[in-house]
C-alpha positions as CSV (number, residue, x, y, z in Angstrom):
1,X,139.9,158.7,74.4
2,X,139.4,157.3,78.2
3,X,137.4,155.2,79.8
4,X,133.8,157.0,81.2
5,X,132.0,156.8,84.7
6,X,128.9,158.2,84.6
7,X,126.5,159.2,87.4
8,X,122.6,159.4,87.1
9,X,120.0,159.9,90.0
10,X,119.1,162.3,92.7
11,X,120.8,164.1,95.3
12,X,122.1,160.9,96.7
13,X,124.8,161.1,93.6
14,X,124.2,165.5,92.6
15,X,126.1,165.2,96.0
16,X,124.2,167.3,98.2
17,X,125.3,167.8,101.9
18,X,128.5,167.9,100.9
19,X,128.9,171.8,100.8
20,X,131.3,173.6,98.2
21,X,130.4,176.7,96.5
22,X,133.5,175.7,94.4
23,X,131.9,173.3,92.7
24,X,128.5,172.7,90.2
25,X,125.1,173.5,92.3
26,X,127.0,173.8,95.3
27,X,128.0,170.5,96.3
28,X,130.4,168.1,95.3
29,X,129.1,164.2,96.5
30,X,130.8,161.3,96.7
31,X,130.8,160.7,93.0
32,X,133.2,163.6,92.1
33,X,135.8,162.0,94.7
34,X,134.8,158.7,93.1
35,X,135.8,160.3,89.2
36,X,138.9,162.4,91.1
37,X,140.8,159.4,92.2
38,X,139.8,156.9,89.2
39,X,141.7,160.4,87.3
40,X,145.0,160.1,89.3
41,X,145.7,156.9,88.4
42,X,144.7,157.5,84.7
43,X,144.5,160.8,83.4
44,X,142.3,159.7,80.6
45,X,139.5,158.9,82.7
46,X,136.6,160.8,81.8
47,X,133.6,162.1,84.0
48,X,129.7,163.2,83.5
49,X,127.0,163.7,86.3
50,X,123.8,164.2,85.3
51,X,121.9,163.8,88.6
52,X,120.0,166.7,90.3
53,X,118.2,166.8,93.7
54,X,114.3,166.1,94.7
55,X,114.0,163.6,90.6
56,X,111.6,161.2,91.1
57,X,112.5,158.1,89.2
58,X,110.1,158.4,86.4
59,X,111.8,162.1,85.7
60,X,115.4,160.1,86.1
61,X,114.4,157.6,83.6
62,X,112.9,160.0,81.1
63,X,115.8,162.6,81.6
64,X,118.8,160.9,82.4
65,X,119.2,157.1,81.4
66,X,119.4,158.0,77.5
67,X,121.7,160.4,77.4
68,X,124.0,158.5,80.1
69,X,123.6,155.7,77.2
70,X,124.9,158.0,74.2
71,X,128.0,158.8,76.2
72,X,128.9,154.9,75.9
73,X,130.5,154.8,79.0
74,X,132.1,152.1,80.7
75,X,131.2,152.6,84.3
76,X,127.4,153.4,85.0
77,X,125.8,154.7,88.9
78,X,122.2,154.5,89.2
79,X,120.8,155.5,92.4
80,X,116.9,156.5,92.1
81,X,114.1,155.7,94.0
82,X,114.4,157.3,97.2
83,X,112.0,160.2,96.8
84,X,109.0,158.5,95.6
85,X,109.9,155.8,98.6
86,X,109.0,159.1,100.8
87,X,105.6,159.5,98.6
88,X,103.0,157.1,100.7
89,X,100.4,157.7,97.3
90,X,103.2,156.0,95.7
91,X,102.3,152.3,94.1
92,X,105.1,150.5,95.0
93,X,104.3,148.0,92.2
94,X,104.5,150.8,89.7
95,X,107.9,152.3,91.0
96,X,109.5,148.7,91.5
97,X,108.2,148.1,87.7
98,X,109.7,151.4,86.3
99,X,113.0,150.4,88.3
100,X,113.7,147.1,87.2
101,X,112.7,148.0,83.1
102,X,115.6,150.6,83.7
103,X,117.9,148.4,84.9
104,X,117.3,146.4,82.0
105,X,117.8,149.0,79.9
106,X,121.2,149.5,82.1
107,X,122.3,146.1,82.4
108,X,121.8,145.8,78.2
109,X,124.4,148.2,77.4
110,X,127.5,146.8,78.6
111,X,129.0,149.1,81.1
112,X,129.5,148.0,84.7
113,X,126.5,149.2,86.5
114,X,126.3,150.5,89.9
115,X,123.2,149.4,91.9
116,X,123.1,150.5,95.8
117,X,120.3,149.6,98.1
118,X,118.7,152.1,100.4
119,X,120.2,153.2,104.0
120,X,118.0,151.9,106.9
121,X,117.8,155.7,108.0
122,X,116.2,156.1,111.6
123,X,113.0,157.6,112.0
124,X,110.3,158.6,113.6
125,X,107.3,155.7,114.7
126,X,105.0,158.0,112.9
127,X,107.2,157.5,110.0
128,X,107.4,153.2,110.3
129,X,105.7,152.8,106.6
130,X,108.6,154.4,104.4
131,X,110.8,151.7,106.3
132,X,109.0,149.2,105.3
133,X,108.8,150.3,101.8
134,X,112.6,150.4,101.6
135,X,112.9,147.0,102.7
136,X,110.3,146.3,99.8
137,X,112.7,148.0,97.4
138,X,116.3,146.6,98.5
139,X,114.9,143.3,98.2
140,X,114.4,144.0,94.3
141,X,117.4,146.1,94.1
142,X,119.6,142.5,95.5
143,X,117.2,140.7,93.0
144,X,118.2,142.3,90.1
145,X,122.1,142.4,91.2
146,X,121.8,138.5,91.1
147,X,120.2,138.6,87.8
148,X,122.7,140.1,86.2
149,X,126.4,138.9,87.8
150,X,128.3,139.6,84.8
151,X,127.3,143.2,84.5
152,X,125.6,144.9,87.7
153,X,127.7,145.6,90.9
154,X,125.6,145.9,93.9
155,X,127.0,148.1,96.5
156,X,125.0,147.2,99.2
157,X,124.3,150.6,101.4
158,X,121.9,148.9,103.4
159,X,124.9,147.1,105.5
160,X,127.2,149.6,106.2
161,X,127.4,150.4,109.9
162,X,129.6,153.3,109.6
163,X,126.7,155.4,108.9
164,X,124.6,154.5,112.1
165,X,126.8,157.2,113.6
166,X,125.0,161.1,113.3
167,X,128.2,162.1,112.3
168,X,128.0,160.9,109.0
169,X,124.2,162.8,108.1
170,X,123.5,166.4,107.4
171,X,121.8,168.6,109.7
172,X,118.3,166.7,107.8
173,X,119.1,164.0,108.9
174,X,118.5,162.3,104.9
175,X,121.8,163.5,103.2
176,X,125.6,162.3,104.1
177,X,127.2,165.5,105.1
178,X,131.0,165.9,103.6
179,X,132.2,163.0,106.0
180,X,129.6,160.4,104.9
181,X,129.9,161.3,100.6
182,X,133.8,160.9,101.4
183,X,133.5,157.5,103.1
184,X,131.2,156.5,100.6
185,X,133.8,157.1,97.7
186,X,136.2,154.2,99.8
187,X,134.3,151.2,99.1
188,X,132.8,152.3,95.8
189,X,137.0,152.9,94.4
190,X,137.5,149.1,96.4
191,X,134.4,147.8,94.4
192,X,135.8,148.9,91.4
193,X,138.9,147.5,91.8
194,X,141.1,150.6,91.5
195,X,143.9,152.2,93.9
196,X,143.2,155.4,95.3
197,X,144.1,157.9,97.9
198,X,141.7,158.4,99.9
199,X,141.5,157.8,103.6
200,X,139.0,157.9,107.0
201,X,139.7,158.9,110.2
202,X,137.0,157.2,112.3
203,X,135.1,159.3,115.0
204,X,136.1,159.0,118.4
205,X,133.1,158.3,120.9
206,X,130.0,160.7,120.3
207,X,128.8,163.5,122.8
208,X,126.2,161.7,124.5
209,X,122.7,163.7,124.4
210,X,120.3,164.7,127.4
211,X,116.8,164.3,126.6
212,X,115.7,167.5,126.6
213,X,118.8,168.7,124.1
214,X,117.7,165.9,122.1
215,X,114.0,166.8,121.4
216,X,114.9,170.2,121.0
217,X,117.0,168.8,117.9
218,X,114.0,167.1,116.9
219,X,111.5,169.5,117.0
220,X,113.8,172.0,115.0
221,X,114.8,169.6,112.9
222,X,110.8,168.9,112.4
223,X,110.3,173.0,111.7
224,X,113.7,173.2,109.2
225,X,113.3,170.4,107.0
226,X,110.9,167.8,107.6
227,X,107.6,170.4,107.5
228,X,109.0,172.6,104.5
229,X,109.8,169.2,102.8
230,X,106.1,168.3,102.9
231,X,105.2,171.8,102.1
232,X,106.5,171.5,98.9
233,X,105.5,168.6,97.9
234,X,101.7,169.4,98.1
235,X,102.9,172.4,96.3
236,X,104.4,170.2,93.5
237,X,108.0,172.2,93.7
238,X,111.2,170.6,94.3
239,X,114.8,172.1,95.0
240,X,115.8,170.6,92.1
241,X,113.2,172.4,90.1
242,X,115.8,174.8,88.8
243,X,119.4,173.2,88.4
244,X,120.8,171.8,86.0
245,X,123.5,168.4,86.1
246,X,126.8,169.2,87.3
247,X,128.7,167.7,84.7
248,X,126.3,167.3,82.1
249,X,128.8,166.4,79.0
250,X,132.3,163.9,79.8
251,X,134.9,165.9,81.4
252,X,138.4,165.1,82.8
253,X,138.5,165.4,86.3
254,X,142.9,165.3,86.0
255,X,142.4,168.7,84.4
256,X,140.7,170.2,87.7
257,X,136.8,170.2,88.3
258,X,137.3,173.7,90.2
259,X,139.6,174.9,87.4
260,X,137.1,173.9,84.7
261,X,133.9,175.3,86.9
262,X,135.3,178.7,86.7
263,X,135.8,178.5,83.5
264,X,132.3,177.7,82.8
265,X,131.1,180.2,85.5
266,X,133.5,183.1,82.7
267,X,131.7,181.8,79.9
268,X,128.5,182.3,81.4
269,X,129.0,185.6,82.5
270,X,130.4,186.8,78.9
271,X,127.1,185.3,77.5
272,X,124.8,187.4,79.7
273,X,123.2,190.6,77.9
């Protein structure tokens, strides 16, 4: 049996912006490209993703850490955080406790864990506070990388200028779009250590936007995403509320993820009455 990598946390690792009905929920995210190439250059590599979109950490933690544990695997993302950032109610003492008793619980088990700080996303003035609470949580994020040299990687988001270009964000402007989750798997294989194949075509220089094409952007990005977003959290719903993980039990990816979705996809439709 192969070495595991294992993925836990929200859509940040589900993978969402990047688009494919071929795969689980719709998307396939930098950590299937991740698993894919860690595959070619050992077959027995094995693969489980257990994240879904909108989990607040406390719902990762209760959901997710455990039975990422059982798997015993050898390679361990952990990405969470981000929504309850967005949640001004939020006690950032409370989130920044429940973070750093996971990553103990992480950092215990032996695997090489993944930490990544937050992107410094733009946004609006109105929105200045949830900047300032990201700085808040990178800072312990870095702190507990220190901590623990021998077994927590950081990858450090926060620096990455390739993702100060639009081009890299979903039409929400808070999800990598297929460019950005396929950049993202280039550093994360070069932190690792391991070859791969994967390569990145930089942009050439971006279109350069009129202000009044640039606030109509704005205010439809406002009606498509940033209002509904809000809607339903007052309504206590998230998009995640009914999926399930992607790649909930270890998989090899050298055996085809579309190959093995459809399969799944046949023995779901045998099963229904």
């Amino acid at each position: 049996m192969g070495r595991l990598f294992v993925a836990i946390g929200d859509s940040f690792t589900e993978g969402v912006g990047d688009w494919d009905p071929r795969f689980p929920n719709g998307v396939r995210g930098w950590a299937d490209r991740v698993a894919k190439q860690l595959s070619k250059q050992d077959p027995q590599w094995r693969y489980a993703n257990l994240a879904i979109r909108s989990r607040r950490l406390e719902r990762i933690v209760s959901e997710q850490v455990e039975p990422a544990l059982a798997m015993k695997p050898d390679v361990i993302s952990f990405y969470a955080g981000g929504n309850d950032i967005m949640e001004l109610r939020k006690d950032m003492a409370q989130l920044l406790h429940c973070y750093t008793q996971a990553v103990h619980r992480l950092a215990g088990s032996g695997a090489q864990v993944l930490l990544f700080t937050g992107f410094d996303i733009p946004v609006h003035p109105l929105l200045a506070p949830l900047k300032r609470r990201n700085w808040k949580f990178n800072e312990r994020v870095r702190e507990l990388a220190e901590q623990y040299p021998s077994t927590v990687t950081l990858v450090d988001y926060w620096t990455w200028n390739a993702y100060r270009d639009r081009r890299m964000w979903d039409t929400d402007k808070l999800h990598m779009n297929r460019a950005g989750h396929r950049y993202m798997a280039i550093p994360i294989l070069e932190i690792l250590g391991e070859n791969h194949r994967l390569s990145f075509v930089p942009f050439g220089t971006p279109e350069r936007m009129g202000l009044l094409q640039a606030t109509q952007r704005d205010v439809e990005w406002l009606r498509q995403w940033v209002l509904p977003m809000f809607g339903r959290r007052m309504r206590g719903i998230t998009l995640g509320d009914t999926l399930q993980p992607r790649w909930p039990e270890p998989m090899y990816p050298a055996r085809g993820m579309k190959k093995q979705y459809r399969k799944r996809l046949a023995r779901q439709s045998i099963q229904l009455p």
